[in-house]
N, C-alpha and C positions, 0 to 999 in steps of 0.2 A: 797220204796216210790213210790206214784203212782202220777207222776207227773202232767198229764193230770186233776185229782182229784186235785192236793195241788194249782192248777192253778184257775181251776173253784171256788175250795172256796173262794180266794183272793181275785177275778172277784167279785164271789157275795159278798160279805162280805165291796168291797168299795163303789159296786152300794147300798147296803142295807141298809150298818148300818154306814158309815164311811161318804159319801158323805152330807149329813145335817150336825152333828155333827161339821166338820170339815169347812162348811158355817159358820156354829155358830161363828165357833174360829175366822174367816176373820173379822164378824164383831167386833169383840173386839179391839180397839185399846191398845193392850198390848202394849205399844216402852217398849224398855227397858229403865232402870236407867239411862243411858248416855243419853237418849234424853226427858226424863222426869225426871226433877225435885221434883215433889210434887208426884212421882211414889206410896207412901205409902200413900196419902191421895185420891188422885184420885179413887185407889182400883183395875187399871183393868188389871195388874199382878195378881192379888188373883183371879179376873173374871174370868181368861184366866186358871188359875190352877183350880179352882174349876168344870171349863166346862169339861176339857178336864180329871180330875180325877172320874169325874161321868158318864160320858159315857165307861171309863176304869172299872168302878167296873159293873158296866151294861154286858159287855160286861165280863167279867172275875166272872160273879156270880156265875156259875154251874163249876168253877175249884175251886178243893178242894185247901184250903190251902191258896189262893191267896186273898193277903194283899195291898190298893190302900192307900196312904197316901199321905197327901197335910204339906210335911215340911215347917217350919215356925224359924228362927232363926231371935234373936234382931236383926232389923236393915240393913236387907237380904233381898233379892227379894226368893216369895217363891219357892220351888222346890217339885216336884211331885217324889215317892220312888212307885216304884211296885214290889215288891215281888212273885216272882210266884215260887214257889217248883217244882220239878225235879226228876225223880224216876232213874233218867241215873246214872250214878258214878263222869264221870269228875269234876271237879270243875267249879265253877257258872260262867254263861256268864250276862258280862254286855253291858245292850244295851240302849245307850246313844241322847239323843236333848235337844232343848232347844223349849220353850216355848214365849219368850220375841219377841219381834219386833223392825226391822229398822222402823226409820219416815216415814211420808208420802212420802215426798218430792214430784215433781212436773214432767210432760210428761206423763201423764195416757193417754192412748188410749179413744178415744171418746166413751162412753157409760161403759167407767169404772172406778172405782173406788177404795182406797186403802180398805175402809173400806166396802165395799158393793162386796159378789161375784157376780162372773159370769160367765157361764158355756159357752164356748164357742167350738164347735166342737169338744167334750168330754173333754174339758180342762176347770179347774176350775181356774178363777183369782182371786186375791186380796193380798192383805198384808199379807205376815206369811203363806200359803201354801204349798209353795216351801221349805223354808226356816223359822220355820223349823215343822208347827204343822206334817206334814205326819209323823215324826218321832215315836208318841206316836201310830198312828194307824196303820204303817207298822210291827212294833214291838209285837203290840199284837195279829196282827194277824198273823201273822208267828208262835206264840204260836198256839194258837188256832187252825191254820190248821196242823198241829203236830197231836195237841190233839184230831185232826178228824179221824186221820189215825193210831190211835194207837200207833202211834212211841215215844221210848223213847227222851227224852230231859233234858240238867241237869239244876241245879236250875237256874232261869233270874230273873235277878235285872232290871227293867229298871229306868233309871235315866233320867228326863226331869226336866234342870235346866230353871234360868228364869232372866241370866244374859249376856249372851253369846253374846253377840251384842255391850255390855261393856266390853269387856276383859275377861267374865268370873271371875270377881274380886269375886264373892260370891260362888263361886266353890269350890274351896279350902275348904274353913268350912264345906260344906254339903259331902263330897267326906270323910272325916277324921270322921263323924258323922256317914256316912254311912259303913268307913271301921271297925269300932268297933263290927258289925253287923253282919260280914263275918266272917264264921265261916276257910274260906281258901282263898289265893290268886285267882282272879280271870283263867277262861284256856283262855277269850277270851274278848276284849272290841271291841265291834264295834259303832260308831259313824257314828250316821244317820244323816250326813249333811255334804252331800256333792253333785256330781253331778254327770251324768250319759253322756258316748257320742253317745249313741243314743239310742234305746229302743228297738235296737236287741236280746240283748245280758244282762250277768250279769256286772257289773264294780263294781270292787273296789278299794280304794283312797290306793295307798302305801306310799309316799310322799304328806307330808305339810309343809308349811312353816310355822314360826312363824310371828309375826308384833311388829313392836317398831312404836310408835305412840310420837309426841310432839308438841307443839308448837312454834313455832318460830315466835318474835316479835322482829321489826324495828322499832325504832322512831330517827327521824333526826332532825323535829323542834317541838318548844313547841306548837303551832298553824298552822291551816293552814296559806299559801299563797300563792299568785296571781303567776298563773308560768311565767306571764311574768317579774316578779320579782325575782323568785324565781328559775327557771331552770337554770342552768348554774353555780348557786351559791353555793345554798344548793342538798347535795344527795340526790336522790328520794327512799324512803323506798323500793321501790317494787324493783328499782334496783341491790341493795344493798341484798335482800332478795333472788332473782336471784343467785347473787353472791355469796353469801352464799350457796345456797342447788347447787349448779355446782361444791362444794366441794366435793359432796355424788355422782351427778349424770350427768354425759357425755351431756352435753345438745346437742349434736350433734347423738350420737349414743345412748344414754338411757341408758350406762351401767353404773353399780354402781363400788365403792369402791371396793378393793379386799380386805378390811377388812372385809366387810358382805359375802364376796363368799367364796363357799365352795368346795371340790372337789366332784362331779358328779360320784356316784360306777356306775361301766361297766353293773352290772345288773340293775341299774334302768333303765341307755341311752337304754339299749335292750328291755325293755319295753314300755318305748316313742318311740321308732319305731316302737312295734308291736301295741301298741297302737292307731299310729298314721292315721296307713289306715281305721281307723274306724271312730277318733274321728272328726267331724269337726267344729275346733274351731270358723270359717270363719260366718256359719251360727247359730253359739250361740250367738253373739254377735251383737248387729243393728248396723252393721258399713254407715257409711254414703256413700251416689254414690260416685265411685272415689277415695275410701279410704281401701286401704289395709294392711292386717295384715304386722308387721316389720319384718317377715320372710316369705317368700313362702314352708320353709319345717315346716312342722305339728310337725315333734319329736323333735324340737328344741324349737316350742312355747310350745309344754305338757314341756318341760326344763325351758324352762324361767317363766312357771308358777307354776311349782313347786319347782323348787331349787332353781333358779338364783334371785338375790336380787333385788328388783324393788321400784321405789320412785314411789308416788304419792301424789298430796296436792289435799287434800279433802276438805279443807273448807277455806276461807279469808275475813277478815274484813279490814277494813280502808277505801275501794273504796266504790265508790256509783254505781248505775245501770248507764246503757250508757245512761239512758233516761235523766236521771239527773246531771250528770256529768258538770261540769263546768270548767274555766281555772285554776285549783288550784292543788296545791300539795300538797299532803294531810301529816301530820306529821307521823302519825306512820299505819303499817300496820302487823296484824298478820296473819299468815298460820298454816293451823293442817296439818299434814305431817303423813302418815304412809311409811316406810318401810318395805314391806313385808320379809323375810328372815328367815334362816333355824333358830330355838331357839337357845340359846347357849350352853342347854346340849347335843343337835344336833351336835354341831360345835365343842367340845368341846369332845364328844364321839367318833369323825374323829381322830382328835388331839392322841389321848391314841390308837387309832384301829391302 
């Protein structure tokens, strides 16, 4: 391989044909299922699949063989199947994203938007970029710069789902569709989503965690009331809700449960070491003035973010904004809660090892 060459194609290939395209898909607001509702009459999952499946057959028109397909099952967000043939021996590599989108939500940089990109000192912004449209154009062009150089490569599936933001609930179904199809177990799955600690070098993800997600709801009275009434008397739901996840999670130290922990193999910790003089977590994240990461060693937070179980409450109804707020206590309050943590066939594969 002439690397110098498989570099320059990739170069041109994202300034050429990948960079529009990949605007396109910004502006689509695809959310996924979990944050749109009427996802199937709206139509811009089907938008978002049919964009990014027609710039894929565009692009993959002069390889023999290669098949772009926009799956559709009752009731499923749809899923993009590409087919590419292989003249290698191994058995077929699967190369895996997703296509759907987080919400908008709120803190866009001034002159930016979720749905609108924006290049800014060779950096493209918007919704679904990052996360995860490059997955469908890094993928085929890693074909295609193969196919430049002559070299053999064995057959690729890529698979870009369009629920992945919801758990992946429709996954399942298109994966059992798609292994009917296979004529042999996979040699390789690689999953284009995830992140990178800096742009020196190659990274790849060894460890993930899984996520249990729930809601937890409090109700103490039938109605509100006046807390000068009512404090002292009746419980305060958010108290109580407190009280509750401090079962799960050290509110002093952050540490979870040693039901969700797992034992940490000697070879990953020697990874998160070697990892660590690389990665820095510090400046991936906008931390506020004054506010520092819960550990000053680097191979103990790549630990804590990949193995170690971690609470976080994502979402809460019952309160009102501060602007609004008034003397009152309000009856019931709910929180979505994820727990990140290792799966339990993870956990459970320790268990038997």
């Amino acid at each position: 391989m002439d690397f110098d060459r498989l570099q320059d194609f990739i170069a041109g290939g994202w300034r050429d044909s990948v960079m529009g395209p990949l605007s396109g898909y910004i502006a689509i607001p695809a959310k996924s299922p979990a944050f749109d509702v009427d996802w199937q009459t709206a139509g811009q999952l089907d938008r978002a699949a049919e964009h990014l499946a027609g710039w894929a057959r565009g692009a993959l028109a002069s390889t023999p063989g290669a098949l772009v397909e926009v799956l559709r099952l009752e009731g499923k967000s749809p899923t993009i199947l590409i087919d590419v043939p292989g003249a290698a021996e191994p058995p077929p590599v699967i190369l895996y994203g997703h296509l759907d989108k987080q919400p908008e939500m709120t803190g866009w940089s001034e002159g930016r938007d979720p749905w609108t990109p924006v290049v800014e000192a060779d950096r493209l912004y918007g919704r679904g970029a990052a996360d995860d449209g490059y997955a469908i154009f890094s993928a085929i062009l890693s074909i295609l710069a193969l196919r430049d150089q002559g070299l053999a490569y064995p057959r690729c599936l890529v698979l870009i789902e369009g629920s992945e933001e919801s758990g992946s609930d429709d996954l399942p179904d298109y994966v059992e569709l798609m292994a009917r199809r296979l004529d042999r177990n996979p040699g390789l799955i690689a999953a284009l989503d995830s992140t990178a600690g800096d742009y020196d070098r190659l990274w790849t993800t060894t460890s993930v965690r899984g996520q249990v997600q729930g809601v937890l709801h409090v109700q103490t009275l039938t109605a509100a009331a006046h807390s000068g009434d009512a404090s002292g008397v009746a419980p305060a739901p958010l108290r109580v809700a407190m009280r509750l996840l401090s079962r799960l999670e050290d509110p002093d130290t952050g540490e979870i449960v040693a039901d969700f922990q797992v034992a940490i193999p000697t070879a990953r910790r020697a990874q998160a070491e070697a990892a660590s003089h690389f990665a820095d977590l510090e400046a991936a994240l906008p931390f506020e003035a004054g506010v520092r990461p819960v550990s000053e060693d680097r191979a103990e937070l790549l630990l804590n973010r990949a193995w170690r179980a971690q609470l976080a409450v994502i979402g809460l109804d019952g309160l009102p904004s501060v602007d609004g707020a008034a003397a009152v206590i309000h009856p019931a309050i709910s929180s979505r809660s994820a727990s990140d943590c290792l799966p339990r066939w993870m956990r459970k594969a320790q268990r038997i090892g």
